[in-house]
C-alpha positions as CSV (number, residue, x, y, z in Angstrom):
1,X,-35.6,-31.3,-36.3
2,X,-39.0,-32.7,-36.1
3,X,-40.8,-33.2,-32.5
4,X,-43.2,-34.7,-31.6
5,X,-46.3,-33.4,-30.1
6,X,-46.3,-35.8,-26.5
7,X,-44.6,-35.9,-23.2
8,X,-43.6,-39.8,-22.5
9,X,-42.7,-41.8,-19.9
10,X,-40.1,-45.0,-19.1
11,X,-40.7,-47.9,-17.4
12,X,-37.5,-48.3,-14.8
13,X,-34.6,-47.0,-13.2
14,X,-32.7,-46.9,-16.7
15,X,-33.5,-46.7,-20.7
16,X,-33.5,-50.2,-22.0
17,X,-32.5,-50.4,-25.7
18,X,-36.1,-50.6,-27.1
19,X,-36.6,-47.3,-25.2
20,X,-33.8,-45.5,-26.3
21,X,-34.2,-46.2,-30.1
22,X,-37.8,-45.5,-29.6
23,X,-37.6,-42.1,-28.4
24,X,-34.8,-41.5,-30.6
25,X,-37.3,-42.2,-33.8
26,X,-40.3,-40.3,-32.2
27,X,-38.4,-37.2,-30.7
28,X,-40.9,-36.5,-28.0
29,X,-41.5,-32.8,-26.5
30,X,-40.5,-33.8,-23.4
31,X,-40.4,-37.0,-20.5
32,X,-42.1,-37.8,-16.9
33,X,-40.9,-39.6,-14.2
34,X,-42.6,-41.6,-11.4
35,X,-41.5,-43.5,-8.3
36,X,-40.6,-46.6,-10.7
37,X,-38.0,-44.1,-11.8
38,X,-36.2,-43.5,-9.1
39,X,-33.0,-45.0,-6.7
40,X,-30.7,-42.9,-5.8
41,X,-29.1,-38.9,-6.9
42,X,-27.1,-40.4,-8.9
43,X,-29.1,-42.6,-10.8
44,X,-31.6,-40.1,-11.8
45,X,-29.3,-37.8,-13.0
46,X,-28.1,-40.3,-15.2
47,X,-31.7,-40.9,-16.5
48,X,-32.7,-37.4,-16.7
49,X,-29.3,-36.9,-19.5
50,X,-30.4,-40.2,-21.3
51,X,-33.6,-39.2,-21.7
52,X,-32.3,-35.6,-23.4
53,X,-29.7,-37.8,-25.2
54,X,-32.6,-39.5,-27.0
55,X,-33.8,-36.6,-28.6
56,X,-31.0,-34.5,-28.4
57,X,-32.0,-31.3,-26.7
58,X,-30.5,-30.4,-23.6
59,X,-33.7,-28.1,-22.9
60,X,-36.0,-31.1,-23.3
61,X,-38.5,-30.7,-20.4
62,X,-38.2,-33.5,-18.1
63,X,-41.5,-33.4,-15.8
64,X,-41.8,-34.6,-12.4
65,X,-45.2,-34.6,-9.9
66,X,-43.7,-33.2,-6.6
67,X,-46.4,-31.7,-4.8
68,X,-46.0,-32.7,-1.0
69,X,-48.2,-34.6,0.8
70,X,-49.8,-38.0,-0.6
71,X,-47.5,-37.0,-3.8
72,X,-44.7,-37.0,-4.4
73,X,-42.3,-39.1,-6.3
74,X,-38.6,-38.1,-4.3
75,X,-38.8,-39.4,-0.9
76,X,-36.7,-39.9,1.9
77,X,-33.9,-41.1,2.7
78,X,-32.5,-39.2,-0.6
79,X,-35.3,-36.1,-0.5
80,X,-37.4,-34.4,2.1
81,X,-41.1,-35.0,3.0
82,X,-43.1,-32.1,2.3
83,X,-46.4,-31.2,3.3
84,X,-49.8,-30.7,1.2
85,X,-50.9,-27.7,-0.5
86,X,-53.6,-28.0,2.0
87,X,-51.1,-27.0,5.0
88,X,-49.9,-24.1,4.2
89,X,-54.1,-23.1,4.0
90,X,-54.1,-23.6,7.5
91,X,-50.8,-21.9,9.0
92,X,-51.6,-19.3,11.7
93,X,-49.0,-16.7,13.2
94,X,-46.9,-17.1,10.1
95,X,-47.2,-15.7,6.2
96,X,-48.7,-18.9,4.2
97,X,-47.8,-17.1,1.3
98,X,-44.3,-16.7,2.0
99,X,-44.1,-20.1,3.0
100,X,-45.4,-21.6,0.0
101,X,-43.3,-19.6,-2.0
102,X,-40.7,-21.1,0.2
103,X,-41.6,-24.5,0.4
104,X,-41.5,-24.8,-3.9
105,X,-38.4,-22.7,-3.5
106,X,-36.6,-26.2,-1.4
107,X,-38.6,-28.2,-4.0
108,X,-37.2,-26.4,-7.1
109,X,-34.0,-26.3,-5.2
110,X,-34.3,-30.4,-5.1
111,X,-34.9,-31.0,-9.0
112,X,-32.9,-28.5,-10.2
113,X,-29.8,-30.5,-9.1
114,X,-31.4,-33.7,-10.9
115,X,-31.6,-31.8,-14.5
116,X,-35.5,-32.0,-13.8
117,X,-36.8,-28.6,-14.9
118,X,-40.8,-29.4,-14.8
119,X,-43.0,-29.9,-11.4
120,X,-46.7,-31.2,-12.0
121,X,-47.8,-27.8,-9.3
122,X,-49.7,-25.8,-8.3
123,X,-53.0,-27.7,-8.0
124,X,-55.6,-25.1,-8.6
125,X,-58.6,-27.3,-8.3
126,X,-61.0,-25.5,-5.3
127,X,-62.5,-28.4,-3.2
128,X,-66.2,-29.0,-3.1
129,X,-67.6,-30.9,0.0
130,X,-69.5,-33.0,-2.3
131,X,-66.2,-34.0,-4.1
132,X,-64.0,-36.7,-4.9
133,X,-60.9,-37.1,-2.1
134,X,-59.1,-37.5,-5.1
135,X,-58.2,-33.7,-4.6
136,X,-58.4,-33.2,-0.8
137,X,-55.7,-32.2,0.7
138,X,-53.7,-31.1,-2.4
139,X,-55.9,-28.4,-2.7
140,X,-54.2,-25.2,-1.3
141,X,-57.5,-24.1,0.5
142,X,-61.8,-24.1,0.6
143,X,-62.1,-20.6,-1.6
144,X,-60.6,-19.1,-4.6
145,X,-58.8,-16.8,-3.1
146,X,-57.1,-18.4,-0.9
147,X,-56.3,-20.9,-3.5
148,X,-55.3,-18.7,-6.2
149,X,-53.4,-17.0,-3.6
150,X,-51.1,-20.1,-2.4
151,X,-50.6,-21.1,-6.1
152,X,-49.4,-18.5,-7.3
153,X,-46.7,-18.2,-4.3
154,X,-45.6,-21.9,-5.1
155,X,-45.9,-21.4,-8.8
156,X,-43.3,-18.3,-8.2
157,X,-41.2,-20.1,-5.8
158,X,-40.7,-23.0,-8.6
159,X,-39.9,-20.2,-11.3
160,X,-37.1,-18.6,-9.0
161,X,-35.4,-22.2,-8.0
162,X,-34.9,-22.5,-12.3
163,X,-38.0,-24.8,-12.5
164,X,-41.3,-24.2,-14.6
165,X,-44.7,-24.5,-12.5
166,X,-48.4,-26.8,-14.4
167,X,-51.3,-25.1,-13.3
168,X,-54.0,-28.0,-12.9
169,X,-56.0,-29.7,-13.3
170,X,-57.9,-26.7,-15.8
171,X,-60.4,-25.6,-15.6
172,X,-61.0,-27.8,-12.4
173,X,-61.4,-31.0,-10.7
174,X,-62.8,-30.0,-7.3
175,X,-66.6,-30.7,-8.2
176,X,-66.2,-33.8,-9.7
177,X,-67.4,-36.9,-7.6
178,X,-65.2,-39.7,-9.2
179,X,-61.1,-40.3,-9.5
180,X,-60.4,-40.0,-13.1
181,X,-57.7,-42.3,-12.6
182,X,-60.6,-44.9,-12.5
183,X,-63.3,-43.6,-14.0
184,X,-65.0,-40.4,-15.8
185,X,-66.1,-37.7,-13.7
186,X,-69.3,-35.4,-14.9
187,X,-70.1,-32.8,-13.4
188,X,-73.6,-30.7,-13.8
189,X,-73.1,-27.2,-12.1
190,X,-74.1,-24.5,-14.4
191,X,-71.7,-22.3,-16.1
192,X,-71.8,-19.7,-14.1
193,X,-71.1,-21.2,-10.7
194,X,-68.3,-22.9,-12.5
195,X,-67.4,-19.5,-14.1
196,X,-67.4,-17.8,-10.0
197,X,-65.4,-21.0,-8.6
198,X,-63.9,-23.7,-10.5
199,X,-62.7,-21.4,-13.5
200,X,-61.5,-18.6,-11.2
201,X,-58.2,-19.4,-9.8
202,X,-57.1,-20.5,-13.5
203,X,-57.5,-16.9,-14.5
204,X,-55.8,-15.7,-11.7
205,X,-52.7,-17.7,-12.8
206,X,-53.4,-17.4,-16.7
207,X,-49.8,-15.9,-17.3
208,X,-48.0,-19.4,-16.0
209,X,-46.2,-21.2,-18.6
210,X,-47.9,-24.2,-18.8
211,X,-51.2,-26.1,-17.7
212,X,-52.5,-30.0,-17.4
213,X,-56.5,-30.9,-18.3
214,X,-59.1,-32.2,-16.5
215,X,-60.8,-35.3,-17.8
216,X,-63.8,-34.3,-16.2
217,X,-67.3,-33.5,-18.5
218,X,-68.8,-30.4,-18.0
219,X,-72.4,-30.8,-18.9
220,X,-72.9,-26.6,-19.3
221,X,-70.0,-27.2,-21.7
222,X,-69.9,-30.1,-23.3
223,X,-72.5,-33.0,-22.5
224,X,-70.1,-36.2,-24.2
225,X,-66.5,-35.2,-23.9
226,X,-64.4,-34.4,-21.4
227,X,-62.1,-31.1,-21.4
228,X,-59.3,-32.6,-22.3
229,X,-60.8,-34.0,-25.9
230,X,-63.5,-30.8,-25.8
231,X,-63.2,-28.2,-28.6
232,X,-65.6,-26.5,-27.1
233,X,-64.1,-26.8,-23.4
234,X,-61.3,-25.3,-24.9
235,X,-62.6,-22.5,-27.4
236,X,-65.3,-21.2,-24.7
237,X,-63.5,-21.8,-21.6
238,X,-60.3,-22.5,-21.3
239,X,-59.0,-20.1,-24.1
240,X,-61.8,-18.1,-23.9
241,X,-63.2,-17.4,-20.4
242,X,-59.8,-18.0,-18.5
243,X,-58.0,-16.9,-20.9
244,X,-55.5,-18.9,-21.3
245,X,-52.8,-18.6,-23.7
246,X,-49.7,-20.9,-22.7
247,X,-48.9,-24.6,-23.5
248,X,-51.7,-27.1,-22.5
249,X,-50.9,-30.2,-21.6
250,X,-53.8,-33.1,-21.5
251,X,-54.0,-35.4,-18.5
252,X,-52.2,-38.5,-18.8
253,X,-53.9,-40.4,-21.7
254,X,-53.8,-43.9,-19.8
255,X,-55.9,-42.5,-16.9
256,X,-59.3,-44.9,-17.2
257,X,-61.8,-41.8,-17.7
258,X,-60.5,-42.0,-21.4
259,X,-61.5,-45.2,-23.5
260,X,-60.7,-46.0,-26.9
261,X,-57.7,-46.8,-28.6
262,X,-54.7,-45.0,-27.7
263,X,-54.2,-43.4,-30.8
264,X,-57.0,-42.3,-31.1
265,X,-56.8,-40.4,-27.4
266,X,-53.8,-38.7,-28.5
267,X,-55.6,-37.2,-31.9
268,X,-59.0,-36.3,-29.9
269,X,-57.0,-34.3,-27.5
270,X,-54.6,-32.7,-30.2
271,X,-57.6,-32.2,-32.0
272,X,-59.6,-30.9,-29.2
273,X,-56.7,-28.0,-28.4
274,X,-53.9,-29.8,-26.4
275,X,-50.9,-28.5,-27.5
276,X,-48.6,-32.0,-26.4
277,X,-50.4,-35.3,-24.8
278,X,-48.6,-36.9,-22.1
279,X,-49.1,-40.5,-21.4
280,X,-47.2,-41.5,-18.2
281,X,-46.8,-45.8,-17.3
282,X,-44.6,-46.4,-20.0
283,X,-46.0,-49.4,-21.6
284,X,-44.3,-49.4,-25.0
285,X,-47.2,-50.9,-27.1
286,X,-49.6,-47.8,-25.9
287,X,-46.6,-45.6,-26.3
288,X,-46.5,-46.4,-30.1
289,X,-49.9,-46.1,-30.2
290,X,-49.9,-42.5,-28.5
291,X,-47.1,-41.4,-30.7
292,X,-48.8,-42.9,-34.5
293,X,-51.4,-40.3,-32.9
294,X,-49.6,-37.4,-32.6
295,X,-48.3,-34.6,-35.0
296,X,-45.2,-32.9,-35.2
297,X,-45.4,-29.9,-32.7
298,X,-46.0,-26.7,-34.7
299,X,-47.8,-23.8,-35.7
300,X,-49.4,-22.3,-32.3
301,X,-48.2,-25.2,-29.9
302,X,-44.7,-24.9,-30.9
303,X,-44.8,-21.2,-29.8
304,X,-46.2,-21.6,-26.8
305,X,-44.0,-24.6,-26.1
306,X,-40.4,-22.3,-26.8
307,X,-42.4,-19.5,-24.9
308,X,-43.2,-21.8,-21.3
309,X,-39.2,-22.9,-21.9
310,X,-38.3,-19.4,-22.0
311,X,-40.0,-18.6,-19.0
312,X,-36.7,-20.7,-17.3
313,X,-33.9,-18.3,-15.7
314,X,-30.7,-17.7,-17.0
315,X,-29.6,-18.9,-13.0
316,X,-31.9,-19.6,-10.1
317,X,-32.5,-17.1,-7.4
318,X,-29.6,-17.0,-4.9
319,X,-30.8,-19.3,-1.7
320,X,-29.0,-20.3,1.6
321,X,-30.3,-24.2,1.7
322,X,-29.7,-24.9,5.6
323,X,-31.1,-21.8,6.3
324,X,-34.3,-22.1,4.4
325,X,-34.8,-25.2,5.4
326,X,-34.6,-24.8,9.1
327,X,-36.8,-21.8,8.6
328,X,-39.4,-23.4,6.2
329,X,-39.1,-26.6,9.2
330,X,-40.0,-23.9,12.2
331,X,-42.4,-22.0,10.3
332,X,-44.2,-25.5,9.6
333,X,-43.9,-27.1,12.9
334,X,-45.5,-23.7,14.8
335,X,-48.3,-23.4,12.2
């Protein structure tokens, strides 16, 4: 059976018929969900098996961002608030690395019982003070250790709670003075101080299953293209100096740092080295045109794609809710 080389999104709370022929045609990797997705326990689940009922794999990664903080898509009354990767930086008298584990352990713990078996974390960018608030708070800490530190406990707590961790935004947003939501960042440090501080916590994590791009222009890199549509991003950087070796994801394609048709987005970054596109706000018409510019995954991304799904446990780690979260609560409220 032939897949498709994107991660795609829906427009509402259910699959309308033009959706679900759609992605039964195109077959894509996998699917992401936003707020405009979501109601109620019930109605997600639902979702989450029509979307896998489209292309008939159970596996099919269904993605989710469910960070804490300013995101995150599950809210109350349904789902806890959790906090940015930015508070467990600055617990005292209590083990931020346990707590972090923790805290993704309650977030796993959450998706897994709505079939959704991808979360859009850790961030990994390192914050500069000249940067974008775009990262801010998300950011885990001020220094690479402390961020590759925190990341990899959350990325690990996600693992354990049967749900696979994205490493972003590589290989790093935290220098870049724009939101590439609205607009392209470039950034002009040299390689080397990029090599010492933005690169660094994406090595550390190099062994996670899967990671997201930043469409962000590294001038010591690559003076007109952004990572995510850089061959040379990719070939000296992110698969060569961080060494990175599992599924890249690009960005999502509609962000307005990219221009140009959407089909031609989708090829660019498949050319570049993405191994899947994602393109997230559902709007059929750029959907087509994302999916006329992909290829069926294969060859080196199809083995890193079955190798980041077989990073998911046979059974998630045993966990008493109630007790972690009233421990997780404490911890959080004396920090």
């Amino acid at each position: 059976m032939s897949v498709s080389a994107c991660i795609l999104g829906c427009e509402g709370l259910r699959l309308t018929r033009e959706e679900t022929a759609f992605f039964r045609a195109v077959k894509p990797w996998g699917f992401i969900l936003f707020a405009r997705n979501v109601e109620s326990p019930d109605q997600l689940r639902n979702l989450v098996s029509a979307l896998r009922e489209t292309v008939g794999r159970d596996d099919a990664p269904v993605l989710i961002d469910q960070e804490g903080g300013r995101v995150q898509r599950l809210k109350p009354p349904h789902w806890p608030v959790y906090p940015p990767g930015r508070a467990y930086g600055r617990l005292k008298g209590v083990d931020r690395r346990e707590m972090a584990r923790l805290g993704a352990r309650l977030i796993a713990h959450d998706l897994a019982g709505l079939g959704i078996n991808v979360d859009c974390v850790p961030v990994l960018d390192v914050p500069d003070p000249s940067g974008h608030e775009i990262i801010g708070d998300r950011a885990y800490g001020e220094t690479v250790d402390e961020v590759a530190l925190l990341g990899r406990a959350a990325a690990e707590g996600l693992i354990a709670g049967g749900v696979l961790p994205v490493i972003k935004h590589i290989p790093g947003h935290g220098r870049a003075r724009a939101d590439s939501h609205l607009e392209l960042p470039v950034v002009d440090a040299d390689f080397d101080a990029l090599d010492a501080r933005d690169f660094a916590p994406f090595r550390a994590l190099s062994d996670m299953p899967m990671a997201m791009t930043a469409h962000v222009i590294y001038t010591a890199i690559d003076r007109k293209r952004p990572a995510t549509t850089s061959r040379k991003a990719f070939r000296r950087v992110i698969r060569g100096a961080i060494g990175y070796d599992g599924l890249v994801m690009s960005d999502d394609l509609s962000m307005k740092a990219l221009s140009g048709d959407f089909r031609d987005r989708a090829r660019d970054a498949l050319a570049a080295g993405c191994d899947v596109v994602l393109h997230c706000n559902g709007d059929m018409a750029e959907m087509k045109a994302v999916a006329d510019g992909c290829a069926p995954l294969k060859g080196q991304a199809k083995r890193r794609a079955a190798a980041a799904l077989g990073r998911l446990p046979r059974a998630p780690e045993p966990l008493d809710v109630e007790a972690a979260r009233a421990r997780f609560a404490a911890a959080m409220a004396e920090g």
